[in-house]
N, C-alpha and C positions, 0 to 999 in steps of 0.2 A: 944560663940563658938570661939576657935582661928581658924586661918587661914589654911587651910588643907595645908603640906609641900608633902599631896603625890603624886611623877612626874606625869604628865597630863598621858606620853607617857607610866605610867607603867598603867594604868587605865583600864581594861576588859571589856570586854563587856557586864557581867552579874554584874559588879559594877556600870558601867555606868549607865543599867539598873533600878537597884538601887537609884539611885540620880534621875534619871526621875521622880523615884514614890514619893520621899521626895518630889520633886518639886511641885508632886501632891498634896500633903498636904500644903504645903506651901500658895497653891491659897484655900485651905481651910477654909473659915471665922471662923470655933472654933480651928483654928489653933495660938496657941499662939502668939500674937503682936514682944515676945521680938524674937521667932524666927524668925520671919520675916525680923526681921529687921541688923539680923545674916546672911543673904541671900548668903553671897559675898562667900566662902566657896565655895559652888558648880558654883559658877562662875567661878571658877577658873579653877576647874575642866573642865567644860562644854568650857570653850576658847579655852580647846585643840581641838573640834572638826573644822574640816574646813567648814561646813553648816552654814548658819544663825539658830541658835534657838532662838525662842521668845514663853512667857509664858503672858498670858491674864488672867484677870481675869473672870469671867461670863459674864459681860457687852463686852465684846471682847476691854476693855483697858489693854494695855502692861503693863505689870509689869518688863518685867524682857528681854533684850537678851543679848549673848552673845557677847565677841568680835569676829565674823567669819575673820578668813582671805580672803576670796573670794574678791576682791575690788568692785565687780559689786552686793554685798548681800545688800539690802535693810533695812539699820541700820535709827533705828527709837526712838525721843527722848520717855521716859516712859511716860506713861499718855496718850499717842496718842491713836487714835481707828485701828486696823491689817489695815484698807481701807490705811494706808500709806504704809503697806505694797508693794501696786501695784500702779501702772501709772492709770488716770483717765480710760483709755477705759476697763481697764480690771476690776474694782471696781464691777462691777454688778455681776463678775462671782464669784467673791470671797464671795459676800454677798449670791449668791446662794450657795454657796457650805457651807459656814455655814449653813445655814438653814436648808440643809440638816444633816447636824451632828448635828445640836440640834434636829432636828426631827427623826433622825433613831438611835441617840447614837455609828456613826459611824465614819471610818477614812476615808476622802476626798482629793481629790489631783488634781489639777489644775496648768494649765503651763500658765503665763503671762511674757509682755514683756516689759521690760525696753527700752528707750531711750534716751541718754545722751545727752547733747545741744552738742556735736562735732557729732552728728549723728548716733553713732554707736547704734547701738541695740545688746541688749545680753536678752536672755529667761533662766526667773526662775521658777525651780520648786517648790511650797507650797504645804506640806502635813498638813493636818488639823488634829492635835488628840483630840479627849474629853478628860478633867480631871475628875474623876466619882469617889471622895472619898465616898462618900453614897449615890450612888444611883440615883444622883444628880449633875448636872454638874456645876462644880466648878471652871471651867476656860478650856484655850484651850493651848494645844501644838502643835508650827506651827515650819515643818522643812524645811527650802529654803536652797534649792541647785543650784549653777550653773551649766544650762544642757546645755551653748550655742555649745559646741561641738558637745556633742549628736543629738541638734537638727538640728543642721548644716548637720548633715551628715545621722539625717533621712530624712530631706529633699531632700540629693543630690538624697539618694536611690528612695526617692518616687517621684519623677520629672525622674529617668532612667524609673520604672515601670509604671509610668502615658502613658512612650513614647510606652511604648511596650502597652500598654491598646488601645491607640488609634489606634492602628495596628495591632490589631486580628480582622483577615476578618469575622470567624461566630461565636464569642464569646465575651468574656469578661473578666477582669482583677478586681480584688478586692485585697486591701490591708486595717486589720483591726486590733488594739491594742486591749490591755488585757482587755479594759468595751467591746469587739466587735463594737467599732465604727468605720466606715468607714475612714480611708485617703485616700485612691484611690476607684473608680466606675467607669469604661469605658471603652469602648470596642463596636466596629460595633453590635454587638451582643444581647449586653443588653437589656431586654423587656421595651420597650417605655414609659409603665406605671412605672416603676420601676425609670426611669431615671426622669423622669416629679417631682420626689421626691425630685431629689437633694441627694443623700445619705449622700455624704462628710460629715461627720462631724457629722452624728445620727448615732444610734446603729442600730441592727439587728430587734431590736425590736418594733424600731420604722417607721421601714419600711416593713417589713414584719408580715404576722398574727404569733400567738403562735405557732399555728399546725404546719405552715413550717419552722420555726423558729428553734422547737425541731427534726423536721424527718429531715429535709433535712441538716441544718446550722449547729447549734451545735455539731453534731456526727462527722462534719469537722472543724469547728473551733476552739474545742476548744483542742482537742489531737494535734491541728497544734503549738499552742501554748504551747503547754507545748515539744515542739521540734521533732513531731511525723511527718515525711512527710507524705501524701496520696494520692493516685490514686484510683478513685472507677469512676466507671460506675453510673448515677442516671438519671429517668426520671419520666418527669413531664407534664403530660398534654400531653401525648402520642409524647413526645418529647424526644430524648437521648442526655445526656451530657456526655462526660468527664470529671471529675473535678481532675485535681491537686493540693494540698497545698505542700507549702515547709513554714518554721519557719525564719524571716528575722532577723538577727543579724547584731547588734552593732562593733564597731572595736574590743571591748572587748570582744566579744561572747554570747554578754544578745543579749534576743531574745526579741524586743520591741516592732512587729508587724508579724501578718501574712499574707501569700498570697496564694492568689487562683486564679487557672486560670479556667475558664472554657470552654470547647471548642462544641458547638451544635457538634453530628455525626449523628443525625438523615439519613441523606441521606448514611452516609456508612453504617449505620446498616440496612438499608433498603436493601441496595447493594450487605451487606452480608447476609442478608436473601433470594436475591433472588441467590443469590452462592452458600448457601447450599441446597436450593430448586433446585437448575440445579445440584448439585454436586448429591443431592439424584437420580435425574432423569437420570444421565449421570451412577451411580452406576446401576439402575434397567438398562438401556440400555445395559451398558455393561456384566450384567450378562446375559440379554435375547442374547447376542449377541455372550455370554459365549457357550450356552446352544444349539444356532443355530452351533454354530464351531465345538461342539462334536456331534451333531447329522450330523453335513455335515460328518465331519473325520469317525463315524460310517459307514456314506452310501458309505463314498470313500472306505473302507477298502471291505464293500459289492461289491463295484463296482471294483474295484482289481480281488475280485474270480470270477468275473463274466467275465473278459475281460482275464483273465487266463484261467477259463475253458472255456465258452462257444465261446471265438470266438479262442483261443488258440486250442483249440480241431478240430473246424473246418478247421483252416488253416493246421494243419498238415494232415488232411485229403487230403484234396486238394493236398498236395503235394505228398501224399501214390499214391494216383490216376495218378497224373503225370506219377509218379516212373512207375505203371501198364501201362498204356500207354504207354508210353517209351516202357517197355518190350514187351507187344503185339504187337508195328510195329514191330521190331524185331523179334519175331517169327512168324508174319504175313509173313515178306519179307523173311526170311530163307524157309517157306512152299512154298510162288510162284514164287520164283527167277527161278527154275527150269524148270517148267511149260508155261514161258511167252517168247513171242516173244519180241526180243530184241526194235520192237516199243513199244512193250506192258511197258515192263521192264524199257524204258525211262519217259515214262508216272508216272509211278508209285512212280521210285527213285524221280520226281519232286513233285510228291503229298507226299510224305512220307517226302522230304527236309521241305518241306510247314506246312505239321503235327508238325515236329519237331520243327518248330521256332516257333509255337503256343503254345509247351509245355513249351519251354522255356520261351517263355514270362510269361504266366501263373506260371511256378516258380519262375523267376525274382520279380516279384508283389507279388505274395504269401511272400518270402521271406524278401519283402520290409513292405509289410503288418509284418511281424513277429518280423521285427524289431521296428515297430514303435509303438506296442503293447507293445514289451520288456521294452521301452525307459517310455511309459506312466504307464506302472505296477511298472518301477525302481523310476520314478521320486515319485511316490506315498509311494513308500516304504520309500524313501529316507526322505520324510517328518516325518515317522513316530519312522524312527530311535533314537533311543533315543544317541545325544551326549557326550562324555567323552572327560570333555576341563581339556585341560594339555597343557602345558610346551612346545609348537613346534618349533623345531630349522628350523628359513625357509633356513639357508645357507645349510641344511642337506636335506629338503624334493626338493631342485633343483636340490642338486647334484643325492638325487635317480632317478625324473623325468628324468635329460641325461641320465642315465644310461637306463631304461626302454626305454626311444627314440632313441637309439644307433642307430637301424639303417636309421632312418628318420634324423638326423643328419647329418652320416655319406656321407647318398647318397645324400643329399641336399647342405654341404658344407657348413653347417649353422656356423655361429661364435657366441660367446655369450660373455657379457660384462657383468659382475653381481658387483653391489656394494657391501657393507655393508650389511648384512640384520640382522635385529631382533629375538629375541625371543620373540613368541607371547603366548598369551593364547589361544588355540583351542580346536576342533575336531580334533587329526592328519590326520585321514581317509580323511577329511571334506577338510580341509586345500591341502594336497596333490591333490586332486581334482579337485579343483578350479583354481590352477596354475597348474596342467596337462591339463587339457583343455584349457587354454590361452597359454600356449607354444606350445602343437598340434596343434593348430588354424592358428598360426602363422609360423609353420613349412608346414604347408597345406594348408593356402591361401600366399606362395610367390609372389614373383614377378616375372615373368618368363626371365627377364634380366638378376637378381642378384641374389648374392646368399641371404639366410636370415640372418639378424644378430637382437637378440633381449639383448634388453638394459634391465637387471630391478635391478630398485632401492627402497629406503626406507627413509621414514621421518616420524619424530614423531611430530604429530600435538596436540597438546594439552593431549584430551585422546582419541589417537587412531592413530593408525598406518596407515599410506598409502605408499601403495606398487603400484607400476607402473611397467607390462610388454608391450614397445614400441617396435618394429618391422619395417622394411623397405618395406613392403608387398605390395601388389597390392591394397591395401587400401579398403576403403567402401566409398560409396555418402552419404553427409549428408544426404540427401533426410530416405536415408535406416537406420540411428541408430537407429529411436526409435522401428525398427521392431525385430532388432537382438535376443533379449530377449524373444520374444512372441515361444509360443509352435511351431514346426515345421515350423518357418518361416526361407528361406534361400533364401540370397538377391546377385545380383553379379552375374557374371560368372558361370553357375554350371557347370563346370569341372573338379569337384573333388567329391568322395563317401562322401554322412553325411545323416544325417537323420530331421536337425534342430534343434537339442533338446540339443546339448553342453553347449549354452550358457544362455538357461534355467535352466540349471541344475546348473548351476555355477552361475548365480544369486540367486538362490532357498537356496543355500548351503551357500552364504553370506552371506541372508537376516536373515539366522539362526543361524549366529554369529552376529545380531544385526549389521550388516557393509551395507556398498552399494558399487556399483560397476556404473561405467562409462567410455565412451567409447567416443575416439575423432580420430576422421579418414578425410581423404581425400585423393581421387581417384589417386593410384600411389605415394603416399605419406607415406604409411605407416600406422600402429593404434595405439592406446596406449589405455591399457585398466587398467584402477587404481580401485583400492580396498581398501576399508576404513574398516580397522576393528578396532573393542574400546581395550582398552589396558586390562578388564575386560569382556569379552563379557558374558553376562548370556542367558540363553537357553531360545530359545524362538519359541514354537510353536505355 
């Protein structure tokens, strides 16, 4: 055969191919002598690769390798046994890993490491192939490659991952190549028996049985490996894990190992099992609690007609009676005025003065009674109103408030200072309401020194407006805020008409825009009463 002229670099990979399987024949012993000794040919070819190639015959003596450019590939004179291929400590793994390909007729591959008398160390990669022209192995194809970068820099990565392994508080850390054998195991976490192994350096299989080997590991390892990330939930032995894989790559982007983290959550899932066991119980609560609210608002709405008719009926009674009375002195004193001796007629205008303050008291109360009946059937209704929230201009519901207070203003000398105000979402009804009563309050408990002047302002606090109406008033004792609010309570001086129930009603009306309302006072000093509404308030009864 002459010498092949065709360039290394035009050479394919299915020609290449090609020359491999010739090479196959070649270690072939009914392979013709004079070819053999034609050999140089695909030598030639073959020098273009940058791997070490070397071709053995059956006995595993060299027949043949290439010139590799690599400087650190393990070039070996012909006749030698592959064992030159490797440094003494590695020799036993390479005799194993043959054994194996003559025993299974498969391809093997092993990492050993060179070191040079200047010290340095570089790791090569051997892949082992059978030649199998009949059947029959006929010599071996061994491809060395230098990985010292590769492994330099799986190393860096599995010395970062080691660090993170030893520092998962209730878990653990695995990192494992394409046979699934372990480079990393550690982690606080890891089952003791498990560790007592040693993993490093064995597969899956030789540390764990089949059964959990196939359910548990492989459904993760090995989609991780083929560049698949995973998050699944898994447990074992009435334990919860979470297990993460992510696919670890090379600077190139080969993915040469996988990793898994695994983290115990047995105690959160325990956690959340008792959160949805309270969440269900907090659900049944709040429906029974549902069910109590519409049978109370039932009874209030009962108890409305019943404080409408039945005591509403009686007190106008009461006051019809009055009215008679009243008329009977009257025409009692028009029948005896006549008749009586002017002692007599003294006597009597005093008992009849006396009658009369009686009637009047008894309407006074009556009447007081009427209102405070009014006040508790309104406040009732008031709950049950159904709200229509829009769009409320408060620099427009103030200025109707002065107007409607025109004359409590006017005779008061009250001055007003109003900032900015907002556009909210409301009740308008609701709204109006709420700052009618706080600018009444404040026009009606003065201070009898001065005149009133009320300040109110606005700020927008996150999500929710607060509105502040402050005042120069005769103030309230802290002692008395937290009574203000309660039904029919009225604290201070009573020298003025009210019934207690203003600023009930104007909490009530708040608390049904979802807002709150507070109140900061001291005696002679003035009050300031702020109101917090949400910039969405939703209806809530």
């Amino acid at each position: 055969m002459k010498p092949s002229t065709l360039p290394p670099e035009s050479m394919d990979r299915n020609g290449l191919i090609e020359e491999i399987k010739r090479l196959r024949d070649m270690v072939d012993p009914s392979f013709p002598q004079p070819a053999r000794n034609n050999f140089h040919p695909f030598g030639e070819i073959l020098n273009a690769c940058p791997n070490l190639i070397t071709v053995t015959d059956q006995d595993c003596k060299i027949i043949y390798q290439n010139r590799a450019t690599g400087p650190h590939l393990p070039l070996v004179k012909l006749g030698e046994t592959v064992c030159k291929l490797v440094d003494e400590p590695d020799k036993q793994k390479l005799l194993d890993a043959f054994h194996l390909v003559q025993q299974n007729h498969c391809t093997q591959k092993i990492k050993a490491r060179r070191v040079f008398p200047d010290g340095s160390e570089y790791w090569i990669s051997h892949q082992i192939t059978p030649l199998i022209p009949k059947d029959t192995i006929a010599g071996y194809l061994i491809t060395s490659e230098d990985i010292t970068g590769f492994s330099r820099e799986k190393d860096r990565l599995i010395q970062i991952h080691e660090a993170l392994a030893a520092n998962i508080p209730s878990g653990y850390v695995v990192m494992f190549d394409h046979e699934l054998r372990y480079l990393i195991a550690d982690g606080k976490g890891m089952e003791p028996s498990v560790r007592a192994l040693n993993p490093v350096g064995k597969t899956i299989y030789e540390i764990f049985p089949q059964e959990i080997c196939e359910q548990f590991l492989e459904p993760i390892y090995l989609p991780t490996l083929s560049g698949k990330a995973i998050s699944v939930m898994q447990t074992f032995q009435d334990r919860h894990h979470m297990v993460n894989s992510h696919p670890v790559r090379d600077s190139s982007g080969q993915i040469f190992a996988g990793l898994v983290i695994t983290q115990e959550v047995t105690d959160l899932k325990d956690a959340q099992k008792k959160l949805e066991l309270a969440n269900e119980s907090l659900e049944q609560t709040v429906a029974a609690r549902t069910s109590e609210l519409e049978q109370l608002n039932q009874d209030l709405k009962e108890m409305t007609s019943i404080l409408s008719h039945d005591l509403g009926g009686p007190l106008r009674s009461i006051l019809s009676i009055s009215d008679l009375l009243e008329f009977d002195l009257q025409q009692l004193s028009k029948e005896l005025t006549p008749s009586l001796t002017p002692g007599q007629l003294a006597t009597f205008d005093q008992s009849a003065s006396s009658f009369r303050e009686h009637i009047d008291l008894v309407n006074r109360a009556t009447h007081q009674a009427q209102r405070l009946l009014e006040g508790v059937i309104g406040l009732a209704k008031m709950g049950r109103r159904e709200l229509l929230f829009e769009e409320v201009d408060l620099n427009q519901i103030l200025a109707d408030i002065q107007d409607a207070l025109f004359d409590q203003i006017s005779s008061s000398g009250a001055e007003f200072d109003l900032g900015p105000l907002p556009i909210i979402q409301g009740d308008s009804l609701s709204i109006y309401q709420i700052f009618q009563n706080l600018v009444s309050n404040a026009l009606k408990y003065r201070h009898p020194d001065r005149a009133p002047h009320l300040s109110i302002r606005a700020e927008t606090k996150e999500n929710q407006f607060s509105i502040s109406v402050q005042d120069n008033g005769r103030g309230i004792s802290q002692k008395d805020i937290p009574q203000i609010f309660q039904l029919f309570q009225r604290v201070g001086v009573q020298n003025t008409i009210g019934d207690g129930m203003g600023l009930t009603y104007t909490q009530t009306l708040v608390h049904r825009h979802q807002g709150k309302i507070f109140c900061e006072s001291a005696i002679d000093d003035g009050t300031t009463f702020t109101v917090h509404i949400p910039k969405n308030p939703q209806l809530c009864d």
